[in-house]
N, C-alpha and C positions, 0 to 999 in steps of 0.2 A: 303204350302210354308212358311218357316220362313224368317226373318228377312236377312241372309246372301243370302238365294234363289231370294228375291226380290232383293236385293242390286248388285246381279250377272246380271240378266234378263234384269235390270233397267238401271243398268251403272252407278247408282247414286254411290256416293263418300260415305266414311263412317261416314264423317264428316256430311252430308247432312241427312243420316239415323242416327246419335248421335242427329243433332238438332231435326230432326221429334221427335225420342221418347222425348224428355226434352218437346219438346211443345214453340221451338224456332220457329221463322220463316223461309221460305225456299223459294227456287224461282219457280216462273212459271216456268221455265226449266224443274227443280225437279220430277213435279208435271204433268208434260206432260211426259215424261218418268217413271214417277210408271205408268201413265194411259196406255200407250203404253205397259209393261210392262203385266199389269191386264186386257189388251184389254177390257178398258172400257172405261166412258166420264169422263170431271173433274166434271161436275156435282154430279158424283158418288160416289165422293170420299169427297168433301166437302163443302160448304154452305157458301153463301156471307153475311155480318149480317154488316151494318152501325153502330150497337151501338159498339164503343170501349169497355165499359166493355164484351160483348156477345163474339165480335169477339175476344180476350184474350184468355176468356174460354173457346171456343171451337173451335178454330183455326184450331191446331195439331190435339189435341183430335181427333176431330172429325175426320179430315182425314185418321189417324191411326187407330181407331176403323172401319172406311167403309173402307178402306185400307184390314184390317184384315180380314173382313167380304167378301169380291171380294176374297181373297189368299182362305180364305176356300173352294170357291165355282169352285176353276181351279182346 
Protein backbone atom coordinates (compact mmCIF):
# COMPACT_ATOMS: atom_id res chain seq x y z
CA UNK A 1 0.00 0.00 0.00
CA UNK A 2 1.58 3.39 -0.94
CA UNK A 3 0.95 6.70 0.18
CA UNK A 4 -2.20 7.63 -2.20
CA UNK A 5 -3.70 3.74 -1.09
CA UNK A 6 -3.48 4.93 2.40
CA UNK A 7 -4.85 8.45 1.81
CA UNK A 8 -7.82 6.66 -0.18
CA UNK A 9 -8.72 3.85 2.57
CA UNK A 10 -8.02 6.55 5.43
CA UNK A 11 -10.09 9.49 4.09
CA UNK A 12 -7.34 11.45 5.34
CA UNK A 13 -6.82 14.91 3.49
CA UNK A 14 -3.58 15.32 1.37
CA UNK A 15 -2.79 18.09 3.29
CA UNK A 16 -2.79 15.73 6.51
CA UNK A 17 -0.45 13.01 4.49
CA UNK A 18 1.96 16.40 3.18
CA UNK A 19 2.30 17.21 7.15
CA UNK A 20 2.82 13.47 8.14
CA UNK A 21 5.64 13.02 5.56
CA UNK A 22 7.47 16.73 6.55
CA UNK A 23 7.17 15.48 10.27
CA UNK A 24 4.53 18.24 11.07
CA UNK A 25 2.08 17.64 13.50
CA UNK A 26 -1.32 16.02 12.83
CA UNK A 27 -4.58 15.34 14.88
CA UNK A 28 -5.79 12.43 16.81
CA UNK A 29 -8.43 12.34 14.12
CA UNK A 30 -5.77 11.63 11.54
CA UNK A 31 -4.30 9.22 13.45
CA UNK A 32 -7.48 7.14 14.46
CA UNK A 33 -8.28 6.89 10.63
CA UNK A 34 -4.76 5.63 9.44
CA UNK A 35 -5.39 3.05 12.49
CA UNK A 36 -8.68 2.14 11.18
CA UNK A 37 -7.40 2.17 7.92
CA UNK A 38 -4.27 -0.43 8.85
CA UNK A 39 -6.81 -2.11 11.25
CA UNK A 40 -4.49 -1.70 14.00
CA UNK A 41 -4.06 0.19 17.66
CA UNK A 42 -2.44 3.84 17.86
CA UNK A 43 -0.18 2.23 19.95
CA UNK A 44 1.16 0.68 16.81
CA UNK A 45 1.79 3.21 15.10
CA UNK A 46 3.40 5.58 17.51
CA UNK A 47 4.96 6.43 21.07
CA UNK A 48 4.29 9.02 23.83
CA UNK A 49 7.82 10.60 24.92
CA UNK A 50 7.56 13.69 27.62
CA UNK A 51 10.85 14.94 26.61
CA UNK A 52 10.09 17.89 23.97
CA UNK A 53 13.44 17.38 22.22
CA UNK A 54 12.59 13.22 21.83
CA UNK A 55 9.02 13.87 20.94
CA UNK A 56 10.33 16.46 17.83
CA UNK A 57 12.36 13.78 16.68
CA UNK A 58 10.48 11.08 16.46
CA UNK A 59 6.87 12.28 16.40
CA UNK A 60 5.98 11.82 12.49
CA UNK A 61 8.92 9.66 12.00
CA UNK A 62 8.19 7.36 13.82
CA UNK A 63 4.65 7.07 13.00
CA UNK A 64 5.48 6.95 9.37
CA UNK A 65 8.06 4.45 9.47
CA UNK A 66 5.37 1.87 11.75
CA UNK A 67 2.77 3.29 9.51
CA UNK A 68 4.82 1.89 6.57
CA UNK A 69 5.82 -1.10 8.38
CA UNK A 70 1.52 -2.28 9.14
CA UNK A 71 0.99 -1.11 4.82
CA UNK A 72 3.74 -3.75 4.16
CA UNK A 73 2.19 -6.36 6.16
CA UNK A 74 -1.84 -5.85 4.61
Amino acid sequence: MGKKDLREQSGISTTSLAKLGKGEDITTDVLLKICEALNCNINEIMRVSRNPETRKKYSTQTLWTSSRSLIQKV
